[in-house]
N, C-alpha and C positions, 0 to 999 in steps of 0.2 A: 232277552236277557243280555246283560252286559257283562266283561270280561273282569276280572279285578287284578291289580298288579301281576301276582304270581299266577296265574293264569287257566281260577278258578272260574266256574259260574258262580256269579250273587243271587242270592234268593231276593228277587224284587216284586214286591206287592202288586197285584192288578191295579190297584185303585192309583198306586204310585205310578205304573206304567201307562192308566189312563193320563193320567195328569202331564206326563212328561209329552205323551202323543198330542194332546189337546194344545198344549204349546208349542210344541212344533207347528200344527197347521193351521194356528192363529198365525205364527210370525211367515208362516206361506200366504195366508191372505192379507194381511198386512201388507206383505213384499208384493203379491198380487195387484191390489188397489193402485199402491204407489205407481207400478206400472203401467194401470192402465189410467191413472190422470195423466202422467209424464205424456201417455202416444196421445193421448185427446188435447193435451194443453202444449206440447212442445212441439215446432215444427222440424219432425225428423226426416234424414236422407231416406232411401228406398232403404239400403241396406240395415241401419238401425231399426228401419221399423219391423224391416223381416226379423232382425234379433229381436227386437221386443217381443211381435208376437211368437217364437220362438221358444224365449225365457217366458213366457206367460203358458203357454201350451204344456211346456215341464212343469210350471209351478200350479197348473189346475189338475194333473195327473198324480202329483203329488197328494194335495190336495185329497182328492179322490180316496188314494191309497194309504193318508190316515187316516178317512173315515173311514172303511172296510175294516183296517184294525181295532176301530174305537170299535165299532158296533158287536167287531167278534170278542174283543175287553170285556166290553160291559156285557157280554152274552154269560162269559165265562163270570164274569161278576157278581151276575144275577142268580147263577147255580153254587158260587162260594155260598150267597146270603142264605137260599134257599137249605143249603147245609148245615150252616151253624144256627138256624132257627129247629130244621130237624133235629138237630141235635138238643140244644135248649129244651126243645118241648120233648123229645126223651127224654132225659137228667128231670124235670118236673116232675114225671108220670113217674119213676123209680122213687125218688125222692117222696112223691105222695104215695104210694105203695108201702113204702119203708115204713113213713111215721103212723099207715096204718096198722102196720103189725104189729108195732109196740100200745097200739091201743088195747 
């Protein structure tokens, strides 16, 4: 959940907070890749390359640690759906119930 100016909570949709995490750990592997053509294509000092695989070792745990989010998202995503179909197919069942007592 994100802060809003006055320093509320927003009510933010799973599906939107899928989406925002899915982009974040696109532009982590994205920024990943890039890294790791640079250490295969560039010839680096000692020291750069320990940074590289450095930033590369934070940007795979990253990594990681959106998908644990995603998966617990879309966990919680999967029991919204599962909700609002229960619920749908109650409202049905009354609904047919109803128009049969007026029969």
């Amino acid at each position: 959940m994100s802060k809003s100016k006055n320093g509320t909570k927003e009510k933010i949709s799973v599906a939107s907070e899928i989406d925002r995490i899915e982009e974040r750990r696109l532009h982590c592997k994205n920024h990943m890749e890039r890294a790791e053509f640079r250490q295969r294509e560039e010839q680096l000092s000692d020291e750069d390359r320990q940074a590289m695989e450095d930033e590369m070792i934070i940007l795979n745990e990253r990594i990681q640690r959106y998908e644990k989010e995603l998966q617990v998202l879309r966990g919680e995503n999967r029991k919204n759906m599962m909700l609002s179909v229960a619920l749908l197919a109650i409202s049905a069942i009354f609904y047919y119930i109803k128009t049969l007592s007026f029969i």
